[in-house]
N, C-alpha and C positions, 0 to 999 in steps of 0.2 A: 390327636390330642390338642385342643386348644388353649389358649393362655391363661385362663382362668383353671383350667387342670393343673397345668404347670404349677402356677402359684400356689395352690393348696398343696400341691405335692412338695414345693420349696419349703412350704412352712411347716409339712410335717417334719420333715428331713432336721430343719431348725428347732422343731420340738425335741425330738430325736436325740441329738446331740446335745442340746442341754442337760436331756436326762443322764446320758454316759458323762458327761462332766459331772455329775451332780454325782452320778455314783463311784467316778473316779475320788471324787475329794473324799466322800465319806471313806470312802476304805483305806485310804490311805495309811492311818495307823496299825490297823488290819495288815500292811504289807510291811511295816516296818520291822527291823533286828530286834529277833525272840533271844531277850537277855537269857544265858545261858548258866545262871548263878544259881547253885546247887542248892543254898542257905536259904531261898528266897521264895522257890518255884521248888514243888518235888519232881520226881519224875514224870510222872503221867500229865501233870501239869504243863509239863514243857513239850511231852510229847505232842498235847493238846493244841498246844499256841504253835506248835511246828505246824502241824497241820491246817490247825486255822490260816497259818500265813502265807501254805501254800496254795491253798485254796483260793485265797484272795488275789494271789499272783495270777493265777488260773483265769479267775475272773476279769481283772486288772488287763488280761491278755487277750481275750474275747473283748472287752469293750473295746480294746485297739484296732481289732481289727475289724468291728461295725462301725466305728468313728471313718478307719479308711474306705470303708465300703462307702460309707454314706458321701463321705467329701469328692469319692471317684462319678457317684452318681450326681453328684451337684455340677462337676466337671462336664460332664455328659451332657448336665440342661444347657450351659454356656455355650457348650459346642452345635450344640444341636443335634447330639445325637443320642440322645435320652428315646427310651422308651421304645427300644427296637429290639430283637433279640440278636444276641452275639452270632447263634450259629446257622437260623434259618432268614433272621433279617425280616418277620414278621414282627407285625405291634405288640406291644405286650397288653395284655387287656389292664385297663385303667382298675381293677379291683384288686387284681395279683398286686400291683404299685403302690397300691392304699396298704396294701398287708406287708409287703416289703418295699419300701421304696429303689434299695439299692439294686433289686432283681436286675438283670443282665441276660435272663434268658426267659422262655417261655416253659410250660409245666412240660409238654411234651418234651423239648430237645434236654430240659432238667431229667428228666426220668429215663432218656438213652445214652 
């Protein structure tokens, strides 16, 4: 992989993560305390906004953990050990990398 790959692949990575911040902030309200006042909300209403909030949480929890994927693959370029598979130590093809950047393995040792 040349340095000019690297780089497009750094900037996807940087696109990447703006988008999970971007969708962190939106949801935010989305993950806030489902006011629980009887007078205000009926029931189904609340059941409603339960649900909505845990979902958001759900989601809230998945972007945490493509944020650290992505930060651990940025780690990976600094070191220099980007773009290798974890368990057979072959390249990972440069299109797999374009489709996930944080990839870590290759599709065969993915699939055993």
């Amino acid at each position: 992989m040349n340095s000019q790959d690297l780089s497009s692949l750094r900037d996807l990575i940087a696109r990447r993560l703006a988008e999970l911040d971007a969708g962190s902030d939106a949801g935010r309200d989305a993950r806030s305390i489902v006011e629980l006042d009887q007078q205000a909300v009926g029931r189904l209403s609340r059941m409603d906004a339960l649900q909505n909030q845990a979902m958001a949480k759900a989601q809230q929890t998945r972007r945490d953990i493509e944020k650290r994927r992505l930060h651990l693959a940025l780690q990976r370029m600094d070191e220099g050990e980007y773009g290798y598979c974890d368990t057979c130590g072959e390249d990972l093809p440069l299109g797999r990398l374009h489709i996930d950047p944080a990839a870590t393995s290759c599709v065969s040792c993915s699939r055993g």
